[in-house]
C-alpha positions as CSV (number, residue, x, y, z in Angstrom):
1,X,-3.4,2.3,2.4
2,X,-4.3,-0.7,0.0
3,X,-3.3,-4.0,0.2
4,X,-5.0,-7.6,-0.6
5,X,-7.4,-8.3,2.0
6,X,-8.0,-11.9,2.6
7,X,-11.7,-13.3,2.5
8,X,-13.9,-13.3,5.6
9,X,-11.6,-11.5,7.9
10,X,-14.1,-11.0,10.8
11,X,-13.1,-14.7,11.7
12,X,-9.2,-13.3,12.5
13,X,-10.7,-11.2,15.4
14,X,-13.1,-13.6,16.4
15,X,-16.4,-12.0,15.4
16,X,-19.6,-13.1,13.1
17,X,-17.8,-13.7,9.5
18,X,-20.3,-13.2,6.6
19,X,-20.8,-15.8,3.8
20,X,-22.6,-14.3,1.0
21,X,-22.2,-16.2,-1.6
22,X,-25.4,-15.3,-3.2
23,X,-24.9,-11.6,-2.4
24,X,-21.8,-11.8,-4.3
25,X,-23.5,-12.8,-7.3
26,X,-25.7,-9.8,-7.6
27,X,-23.7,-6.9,-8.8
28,X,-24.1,-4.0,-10.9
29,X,-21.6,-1.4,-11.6
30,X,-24.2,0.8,-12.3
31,X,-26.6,0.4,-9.1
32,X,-29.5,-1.1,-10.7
33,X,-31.1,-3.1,-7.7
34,X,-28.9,-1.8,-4.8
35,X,-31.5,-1.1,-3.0
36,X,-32.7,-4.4,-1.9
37,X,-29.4,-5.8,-2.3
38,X,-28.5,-3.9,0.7
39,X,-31.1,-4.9,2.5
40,X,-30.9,-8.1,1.8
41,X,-27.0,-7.5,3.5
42,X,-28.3,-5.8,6.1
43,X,-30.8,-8.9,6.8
44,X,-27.5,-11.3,6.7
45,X,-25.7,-9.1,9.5
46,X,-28.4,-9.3,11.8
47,X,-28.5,-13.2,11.2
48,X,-25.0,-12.8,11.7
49,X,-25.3,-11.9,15.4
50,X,-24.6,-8.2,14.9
51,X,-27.4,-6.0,16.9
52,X,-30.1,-5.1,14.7
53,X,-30.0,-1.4,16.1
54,X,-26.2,-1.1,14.6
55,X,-27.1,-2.3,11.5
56,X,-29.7,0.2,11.0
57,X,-27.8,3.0,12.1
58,X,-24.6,2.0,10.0
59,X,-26.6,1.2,7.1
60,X,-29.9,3.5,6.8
61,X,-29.7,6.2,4.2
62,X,-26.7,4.8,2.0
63,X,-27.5,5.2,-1.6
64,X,-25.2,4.1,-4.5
65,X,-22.3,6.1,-5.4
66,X,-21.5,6.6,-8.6
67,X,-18.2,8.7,-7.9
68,X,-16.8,6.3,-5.9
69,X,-17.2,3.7,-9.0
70,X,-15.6,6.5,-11.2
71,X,-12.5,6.5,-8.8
72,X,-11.9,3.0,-8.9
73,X,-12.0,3.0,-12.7
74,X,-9.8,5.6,-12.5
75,X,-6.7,5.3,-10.5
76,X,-3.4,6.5,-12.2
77,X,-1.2,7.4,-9.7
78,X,1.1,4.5,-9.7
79,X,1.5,5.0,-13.3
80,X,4.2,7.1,-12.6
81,X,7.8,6.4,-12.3
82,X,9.5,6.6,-8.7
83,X,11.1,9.7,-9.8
84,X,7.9,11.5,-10.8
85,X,5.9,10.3,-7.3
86,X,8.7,10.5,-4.7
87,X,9.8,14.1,-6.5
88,X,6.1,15.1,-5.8
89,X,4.9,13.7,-2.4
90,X,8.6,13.8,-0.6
91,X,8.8,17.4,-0.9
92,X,10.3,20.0,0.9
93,X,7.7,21.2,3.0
94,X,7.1,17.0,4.7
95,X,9.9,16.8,5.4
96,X,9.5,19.8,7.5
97,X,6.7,19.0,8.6
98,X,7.3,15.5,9.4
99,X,11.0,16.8,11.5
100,X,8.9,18.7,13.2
101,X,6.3,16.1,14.2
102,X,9.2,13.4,15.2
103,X,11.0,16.3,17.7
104,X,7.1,18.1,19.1
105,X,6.1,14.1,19.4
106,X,9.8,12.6,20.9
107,X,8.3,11.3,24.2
108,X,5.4,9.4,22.3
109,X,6.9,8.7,19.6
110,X,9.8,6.7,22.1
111,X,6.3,5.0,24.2
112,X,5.7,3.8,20.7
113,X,9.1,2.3,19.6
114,X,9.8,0.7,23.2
115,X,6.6,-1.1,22.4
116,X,6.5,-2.0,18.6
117,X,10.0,-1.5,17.5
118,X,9.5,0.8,14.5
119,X,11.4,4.1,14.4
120,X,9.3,7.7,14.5
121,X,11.0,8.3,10.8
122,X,9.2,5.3,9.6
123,X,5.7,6.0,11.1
124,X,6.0,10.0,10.2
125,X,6.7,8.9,6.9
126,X,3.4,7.1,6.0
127,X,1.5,9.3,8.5
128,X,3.0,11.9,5.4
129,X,2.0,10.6,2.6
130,X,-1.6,8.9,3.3
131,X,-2.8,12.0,5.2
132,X,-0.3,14.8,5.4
133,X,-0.3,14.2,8.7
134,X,-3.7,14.1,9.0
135,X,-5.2,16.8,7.2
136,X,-6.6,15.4,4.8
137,X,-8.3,12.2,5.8
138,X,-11.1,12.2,3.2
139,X,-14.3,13.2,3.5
140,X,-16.4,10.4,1.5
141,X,-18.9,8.1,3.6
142,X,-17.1,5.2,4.4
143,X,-20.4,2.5,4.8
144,X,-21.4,4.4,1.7
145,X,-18.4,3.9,-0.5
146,X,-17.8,0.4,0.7
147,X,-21.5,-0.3,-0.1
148,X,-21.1,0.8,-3.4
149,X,-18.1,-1.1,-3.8
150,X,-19.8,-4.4,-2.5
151,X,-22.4,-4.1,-4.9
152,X,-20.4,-3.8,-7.7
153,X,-19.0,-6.4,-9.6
154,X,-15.1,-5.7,-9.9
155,X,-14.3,-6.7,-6.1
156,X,-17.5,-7.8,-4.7
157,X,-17.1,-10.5,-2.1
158,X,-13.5,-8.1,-0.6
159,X,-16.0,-5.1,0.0
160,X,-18.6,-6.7,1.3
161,X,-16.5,-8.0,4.4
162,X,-14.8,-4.5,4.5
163,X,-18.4,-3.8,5.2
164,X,-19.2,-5.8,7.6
165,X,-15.6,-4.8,9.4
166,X,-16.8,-1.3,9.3
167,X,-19.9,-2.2,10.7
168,X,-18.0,-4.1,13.6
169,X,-16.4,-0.4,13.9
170,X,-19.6,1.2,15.1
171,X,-20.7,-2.0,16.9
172,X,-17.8,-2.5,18.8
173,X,-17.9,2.1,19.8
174,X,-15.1,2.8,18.3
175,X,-16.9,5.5,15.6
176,X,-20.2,6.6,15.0
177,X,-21.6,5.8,11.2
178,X,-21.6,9.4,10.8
179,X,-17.7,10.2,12.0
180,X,-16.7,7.4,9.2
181,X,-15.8,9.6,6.5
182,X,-12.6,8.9,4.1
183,X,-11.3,7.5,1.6
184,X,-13.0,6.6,-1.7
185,X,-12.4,3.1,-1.4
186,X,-13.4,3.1,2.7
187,X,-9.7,3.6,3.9
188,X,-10.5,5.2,7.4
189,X,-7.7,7.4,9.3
190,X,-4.5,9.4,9.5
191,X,-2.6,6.8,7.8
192,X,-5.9,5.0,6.4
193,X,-6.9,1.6,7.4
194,X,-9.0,-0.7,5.2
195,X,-12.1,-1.6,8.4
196,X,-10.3,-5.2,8.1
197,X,-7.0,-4.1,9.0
198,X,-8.8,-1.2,12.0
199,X,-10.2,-4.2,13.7
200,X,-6.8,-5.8,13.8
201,X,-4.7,-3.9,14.4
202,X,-6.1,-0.3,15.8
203,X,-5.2,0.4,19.5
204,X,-6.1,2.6,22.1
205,X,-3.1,4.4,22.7
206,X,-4.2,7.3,24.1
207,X,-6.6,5.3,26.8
208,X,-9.6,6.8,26.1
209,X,-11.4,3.4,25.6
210,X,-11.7,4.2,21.7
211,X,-9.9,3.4,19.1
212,X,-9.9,6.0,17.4
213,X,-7.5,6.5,14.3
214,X,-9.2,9.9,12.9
215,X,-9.0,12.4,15.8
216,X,-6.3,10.5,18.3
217,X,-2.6,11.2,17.2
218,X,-1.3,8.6,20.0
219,X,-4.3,6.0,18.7
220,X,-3.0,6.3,15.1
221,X,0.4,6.0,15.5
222,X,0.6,3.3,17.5
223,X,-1.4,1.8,15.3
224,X,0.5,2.2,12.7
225,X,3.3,0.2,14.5
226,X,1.1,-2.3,15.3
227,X,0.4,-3.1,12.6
228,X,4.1,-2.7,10.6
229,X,4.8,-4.6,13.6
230,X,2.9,-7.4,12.8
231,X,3.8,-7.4,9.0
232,X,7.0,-8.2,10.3
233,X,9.3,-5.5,11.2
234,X,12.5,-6.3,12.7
235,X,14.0,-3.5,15.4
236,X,17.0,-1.6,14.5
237,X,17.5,-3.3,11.0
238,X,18.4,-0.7,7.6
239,X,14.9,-0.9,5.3
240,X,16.3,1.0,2.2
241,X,20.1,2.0,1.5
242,X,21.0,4.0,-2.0
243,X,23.4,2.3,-3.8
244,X,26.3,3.5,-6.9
245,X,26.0,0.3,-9.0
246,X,29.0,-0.2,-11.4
247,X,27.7,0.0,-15.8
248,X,27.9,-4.0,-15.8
249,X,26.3,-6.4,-13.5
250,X,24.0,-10.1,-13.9
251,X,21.2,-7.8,-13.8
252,X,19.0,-11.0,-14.0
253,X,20.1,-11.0,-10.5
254,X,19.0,-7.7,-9.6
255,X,15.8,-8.6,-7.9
256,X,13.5,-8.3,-5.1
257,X,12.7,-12.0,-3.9
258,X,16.8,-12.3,-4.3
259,X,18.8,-11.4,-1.6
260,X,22.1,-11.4,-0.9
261,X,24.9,-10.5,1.9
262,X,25.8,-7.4,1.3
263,X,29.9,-8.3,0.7
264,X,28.4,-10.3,-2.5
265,X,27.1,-7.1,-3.6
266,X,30.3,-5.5,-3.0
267,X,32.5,-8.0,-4.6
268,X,30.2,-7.6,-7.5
269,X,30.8,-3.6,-7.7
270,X,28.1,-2.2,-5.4
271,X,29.3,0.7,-3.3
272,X,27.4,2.8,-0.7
273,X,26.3,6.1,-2.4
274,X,26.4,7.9,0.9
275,X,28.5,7.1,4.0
276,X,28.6,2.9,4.5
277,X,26.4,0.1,3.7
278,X,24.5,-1.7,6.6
279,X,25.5,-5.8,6.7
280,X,23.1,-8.0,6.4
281,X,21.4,-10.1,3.8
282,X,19.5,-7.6,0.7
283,X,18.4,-7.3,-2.5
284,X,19.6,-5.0,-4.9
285,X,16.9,-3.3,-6.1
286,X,16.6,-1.4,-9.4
287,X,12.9,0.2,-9.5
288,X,13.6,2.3,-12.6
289,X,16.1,-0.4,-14.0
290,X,19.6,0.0,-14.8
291,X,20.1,3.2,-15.7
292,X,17.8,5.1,-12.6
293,X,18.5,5.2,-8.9
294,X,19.6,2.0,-6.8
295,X,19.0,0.8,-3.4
296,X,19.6,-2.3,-1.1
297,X,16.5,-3.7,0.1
298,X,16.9,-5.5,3.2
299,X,13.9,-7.4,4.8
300,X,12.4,-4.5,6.4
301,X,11.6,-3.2,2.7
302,X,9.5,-6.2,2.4
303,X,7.2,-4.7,4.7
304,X,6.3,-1.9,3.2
305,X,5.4,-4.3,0.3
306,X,3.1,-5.5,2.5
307,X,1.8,-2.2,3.9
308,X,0.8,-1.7,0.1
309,X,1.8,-4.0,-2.7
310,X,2.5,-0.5,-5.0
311,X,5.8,-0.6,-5.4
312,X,5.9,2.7,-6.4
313,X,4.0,3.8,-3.6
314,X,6.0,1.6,-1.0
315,X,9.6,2.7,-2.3
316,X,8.6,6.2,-1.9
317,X,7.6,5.7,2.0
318,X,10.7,3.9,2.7
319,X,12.8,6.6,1.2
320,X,10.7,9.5,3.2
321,X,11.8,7.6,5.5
322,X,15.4,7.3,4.5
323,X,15.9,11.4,4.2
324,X,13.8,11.8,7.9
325,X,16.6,9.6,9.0
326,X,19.1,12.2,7.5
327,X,19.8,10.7,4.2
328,X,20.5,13.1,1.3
329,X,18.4,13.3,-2.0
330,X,18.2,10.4,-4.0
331,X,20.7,10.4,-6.8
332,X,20.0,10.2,-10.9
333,X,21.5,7.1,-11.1
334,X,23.6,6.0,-14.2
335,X,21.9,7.4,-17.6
336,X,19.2,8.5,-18.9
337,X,15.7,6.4,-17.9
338,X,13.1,5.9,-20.4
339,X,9.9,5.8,-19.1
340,X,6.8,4.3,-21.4
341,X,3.0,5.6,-21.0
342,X,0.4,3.4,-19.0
343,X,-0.8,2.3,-22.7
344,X,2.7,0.9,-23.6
345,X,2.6,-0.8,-20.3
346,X,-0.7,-2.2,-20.7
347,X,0.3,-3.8,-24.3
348,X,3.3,-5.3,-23.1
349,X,1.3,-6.9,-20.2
350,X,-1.1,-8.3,-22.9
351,X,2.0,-9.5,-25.1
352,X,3.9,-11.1,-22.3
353,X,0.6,-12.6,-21.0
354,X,0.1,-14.3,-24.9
355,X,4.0,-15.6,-24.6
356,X,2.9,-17.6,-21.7
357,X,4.9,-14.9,-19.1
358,X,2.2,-14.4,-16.0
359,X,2.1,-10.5,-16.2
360,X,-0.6,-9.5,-14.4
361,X,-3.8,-7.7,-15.2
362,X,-3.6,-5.2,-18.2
363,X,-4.1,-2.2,-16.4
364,X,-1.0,-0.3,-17.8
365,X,0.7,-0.2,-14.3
366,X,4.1,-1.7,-13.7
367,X,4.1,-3.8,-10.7
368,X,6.2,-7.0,-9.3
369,X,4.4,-9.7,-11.2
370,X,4.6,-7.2,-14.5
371,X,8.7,-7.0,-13.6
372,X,9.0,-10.4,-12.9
373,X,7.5,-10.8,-16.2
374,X,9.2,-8.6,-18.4
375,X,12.5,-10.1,-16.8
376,X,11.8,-13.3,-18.1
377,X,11.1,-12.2,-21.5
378,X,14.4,-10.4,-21.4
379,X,16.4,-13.1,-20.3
380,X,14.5,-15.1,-23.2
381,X,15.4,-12.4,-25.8
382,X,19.0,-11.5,-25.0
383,X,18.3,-8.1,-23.7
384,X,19.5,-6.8,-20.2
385,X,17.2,-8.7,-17.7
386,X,16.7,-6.2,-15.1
387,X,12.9,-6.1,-15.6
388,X,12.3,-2.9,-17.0
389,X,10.3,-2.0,-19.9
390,X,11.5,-0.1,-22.4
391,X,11.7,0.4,-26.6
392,X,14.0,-2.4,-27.0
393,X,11.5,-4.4,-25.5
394,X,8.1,-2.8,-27.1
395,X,10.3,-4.4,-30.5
396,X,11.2,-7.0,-29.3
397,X,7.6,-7.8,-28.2
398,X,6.3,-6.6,-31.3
């Protein structure tokens, strides 16, 4: 689970928050120095008011990682389409799995909704996809990973209060240093939790006296609610509805920040592609433009935007979700999609950037600020604004 992490979280939860400014200006992507970088961190934690034992057993041993840098460098999975991830990761055999895990759980899974609020479909559906339901959790040191990624220079000051969160973890008993394993970028659990967001948000479910998000089922689950809980989730609202959208529509208007009631939708052409379309206030939202699939986003989509800010990633979870809640298979949508590489991407970030159009880093992958961008250049150039990239707008551009 990735999503921005705000600076100095240990002050949220009320524990010892870590200014390193200086720390934070020594970085090497390479690992020359780490060595007495980290102790030099390790000193700062201790002056920090964390007990000196913890910080010897979380820390001792770690060594640079040089594979964990290698990952960060590079990650390509949301390069791809909707199509091409949710064809791949919503397949047949999760959704078995997970209907099996929503009727074998019922009882806890009800314990957790009377609480929280969020449905079983929604949980099982992210437990799915960041673990497959918890086999396969990762099996890279977490206070390694997140060490190397504090010391190098991409993200420096976010990692090192990930570490300290993680070493908060250990102090506060809810894993040993050597039970951390994960994630490459120090994502812990069935359904992986940055350390900032553990602290938060874990719960002991299972009343144990441990959080304990890699082993407990009932800790991680309810955790997981918790914490959609907190992002916002309303109880019994729609998240994601599929949509038949007519071959003409403002598509300028066809956007995620915008939303609508739903009978302004329908007036303007939008019918439900299966059964009937929840009321309410939503966005239509077109995340392989006008010519893929459609939904209605209502406010609950929102939060899996801030679950993780992929939007690839997050439309996939919410329509797992959808077809554990007994929707049918997405449709085609209305013509053929063209799809451009992670290089064509990454130019027309560049381009739009040098127009003035805030696009984002050029990293070749198509997120909101990207779409937002592109939709402005489209509106600017006459083409169909509804913030997609495709040849017309490589000419355009070029």
């Amino acid at each position: 689970m990735r999503s921005s992490i705000p600076v100095l979280t240990a002050l949220a939860v009320g524990l010892p928050a870590l200014a390193t400014p200086g720390l934070a200006a020594t970085c090497s992507a390479k690992g020359d120095g780490f060595g007495p970088w980290l102790s030099g961190y390790a000193k700062t934690l201790v002056e920090a008011g964390i007990p000196a034992n913890t910080v010897q057993s979380a820390l001792s041993g770690i060594a640079f990682d040089p594979a964990v840098i290698k990952k960060d460098r590079g990650q390509g999975v949301f390069s791809q389409t909707f199509a091409e991830f949710a064809g791949r990761m919503v397949n047949k055999n999760r959704l078995t799995v997970g209907a099996q895990k929503i009727k074998t759980n019922a009882d806890l899974f009800g314990r957790i909704q009377a609480q929280y609020g969020v449905p079983p479909q929604v949980i099982v559906a992210v437990w799915g996809l960041e673990s497959d339901f918890g086999a396969n959790t990762g099996d890279f040191p977490t206070l390694q990973s997140l060490a190397t990624l504090a010391y190098d220079c991409r993200r420096p000051v976010m990692f090192q209060n990930e570490l300290l969160d993680a070493v908060q973890i250990v102090a506060r008993g809810d894993l040993s240093p050597s039970e951390m394993k994960g994630a490459w970028a120090g994502e812990l659990g069935q359904t992986q939790f940055l350390p900032s967001n553990y602290l938060r948000y874990a719960v002991d479910f299972d009343g144990d006296g441990r959080r304990n998000l890699i082993k407990s089922a009932p800790d991680v689950l309810a955790s997981t609610a918790n914490y959609l809980h907190s992002l916002g989730w309303t109880p019994g609202q729609p998240w994601l509805v599929e949509v038949d959208i007519p071959a003409e529509l403002p598509w300028d208007q066809a956007d995620l920040p915008i939303k609508k009631p739903v009978g302004e939708w329908q007036a303007m052409g939008v019918r439900a592609a299966n059964g009937s379309i929840p009321e309410g206030a939503a966005a239509l939202y077109l995340p392989m433009g006008r010519f893929g699939p459609a939904f209605l986003a209502y406010h609950n989509f929102d939060v899996y935007l801030g679950w993780n800010e992929s939007l690839v990633y997050s439309t996939t979870a919410a329509y797992f979700a959808t077809r554990l809640a007994g929707a049918p298979p997405v449709g085609a949508g209305n013509g053929k999609v063209e799809a451009l590489g992670a290089s064509d991407i990454a130019f027309i970030q560049a381009a739009l950037t040098a127009q003035g159009f805030d696009a984002g880093p050029k990293d070749g992958k198509l997120g909101q600020r990207t779409r937002e961008a592109v939709r402005g250049f489209q509106m600017k150039a006459g083409l169909p604004a509804d913030g997609w990239p495709d040849s017309a707008l490589l000419r355009a551009l070029r």
